[in-house]
C-alpha positions, 0 to 999 in steps of 0.5 A: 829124490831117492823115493822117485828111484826106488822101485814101488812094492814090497818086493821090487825088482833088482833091475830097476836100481841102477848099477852106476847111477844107483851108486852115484846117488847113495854116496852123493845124497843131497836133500833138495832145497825148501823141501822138506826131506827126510834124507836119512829115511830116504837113503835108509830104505835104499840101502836096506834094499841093496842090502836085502838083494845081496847075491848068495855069492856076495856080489852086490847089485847087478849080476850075469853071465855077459857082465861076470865075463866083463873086466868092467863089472867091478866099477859099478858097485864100488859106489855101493861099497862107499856108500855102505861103509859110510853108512856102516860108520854113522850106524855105529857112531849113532849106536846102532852097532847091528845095522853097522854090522850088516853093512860091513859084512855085506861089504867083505862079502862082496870084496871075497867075491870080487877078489875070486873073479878078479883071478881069471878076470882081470881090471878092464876100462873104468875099473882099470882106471879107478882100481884105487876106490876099490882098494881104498874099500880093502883098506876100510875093511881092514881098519875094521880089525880086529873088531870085525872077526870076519875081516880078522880072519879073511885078512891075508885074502883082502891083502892079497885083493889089494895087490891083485887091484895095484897089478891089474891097475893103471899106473897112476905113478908112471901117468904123473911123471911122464915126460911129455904133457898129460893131457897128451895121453890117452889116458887123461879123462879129468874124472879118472885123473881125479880119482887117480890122484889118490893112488900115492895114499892108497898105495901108502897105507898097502907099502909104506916103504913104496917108492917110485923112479926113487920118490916116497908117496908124499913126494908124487902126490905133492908132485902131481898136483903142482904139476896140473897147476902149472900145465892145466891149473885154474885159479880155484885150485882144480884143474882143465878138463871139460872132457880131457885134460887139454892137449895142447897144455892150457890154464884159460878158464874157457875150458873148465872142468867137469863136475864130476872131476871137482867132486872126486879130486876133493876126496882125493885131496882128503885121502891124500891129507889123511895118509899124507899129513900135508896141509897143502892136500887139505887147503886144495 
């Protein structure tokens, strides 16, 4: 129920709109069964407020000095930036060219900002590890050229963003093709392993000529995902992780897996399809 989150009056309170959860539930708006909700209304009236709280320097929901000094701080809005530009694409596509307008500024407007702070604070934590979301929004951004004047001309700047988010990222490439399990390292929480599957497609349209330990993009992805069917693979297609990936390696389904991890390996797989072209990325 989007309503029962909003804050009530004219001029609400920022804070009162969560940094993560706020973001979470834009991106995932679900109507609630035998209720009769209009969701577009609902996400609407979200939106316009994040919208109408923009920060003069384009940073969008929560800001301060502790958080603006945090490595951190550039996860929590990227589920805002998904949000809007999905929103920015059905307002164009239902003919409302100004609102679409609106959302895509407001995006490049926040990607400019995070792009000056990423230089002298870099990717930490959640941020570091799901650097490819943010990436993929630069990328989204730039499709919108040259339609978009203002994406046009901050081009070499939203270039230059994306390879700031690749270097102070975590290698997704080098986790995939360790030689010892996965679920071994330190860095397998099945949500950030979810998210990381989509780093060949991301890094694919940034270089098409990437390669990594001599393998294409379509190689690692096609790679890494029979690599967690055979060490952790379940027989839906996902894969163990009711936290972690399991150390020691196991594909009984007693363990199971999180949620979250379902929900972002599914658009992994439609980003590595859409980059990619492989059907095998679109049957998963």
């Amino acid at each position: 129920h989007f309503d029962q989150k909003l804050p009530a009056g004219d001029q609400p309170p920022l804070p009162k709109i969560p940094a993560v959860g706020g973001g979470c539930r834009c991106v995932g708006k679900v109507p609630v069964p035998f209720e009769p909700v209009d969701v577009m209304a609902q996400a609407t009236q979200y939106i316009n407020f994040i919208l109408g709280h923009q920060a003069p320097s384009g940073w969008l929901g929560p800001d301060d000095p502790t958080s603006r000094a945090d490595g951190t701080q550039y996860w929590p809005p990227s589920n805002v930036l998904l949000a809007l530009a999905s929103f920015a694409e059905g307002s164009a596509e239902a003919g409302d060219l100004k609102q679409a307008e609106q959302a895509t500024s407001a995006i490049l407007s926040h990607v400019l900002e995070m792009r000056s702070r990423l230089g002298s604070v870099p990717l930490s934590s959640w941020a570091q590890q799901r650097w490819m979301d943010l990436a993929w929004v630069v990328e989204w951004l730039l499709d919108r050229s040259p339609a978009h004047p203002a994406v046009t001309k901050n081009t070499s700047e939203l270039l230059h963003t994306l390879a700031l988010l690749h270097a102070q990222g975590y290698d997704r490439e080098a986790y995939f093709e360790q030689p010892g399990p996965l679920g071994a390292s330190g860095n397998s929480h099945n949500v950030n392993v979810a998210q990381g599957l989509k780093s060949t497609a991301v890094l694919f349209r940034f270089n098409a000529s990437y390669t990594f330990d001599g393998r294409t993009p379509r190689e690692l992805a096609l790679r890494r995902m029979a690599r967690l069917d055979r060490e952790v693979g379940l027989p839906s297609g996902m894969y163990n992780g009711d936290e972690f990936l399991p150390s020691p390696p196991t594909r009984s389904p007693s363990r199971g897996i999180e949620l979250c991890g379902v929900a972002e390996a599914i658009w992994s797989y439609a980003c590595l399809f859409a980059a990619h072209g492989d059907a095998s990325f679109a049957e998963r």
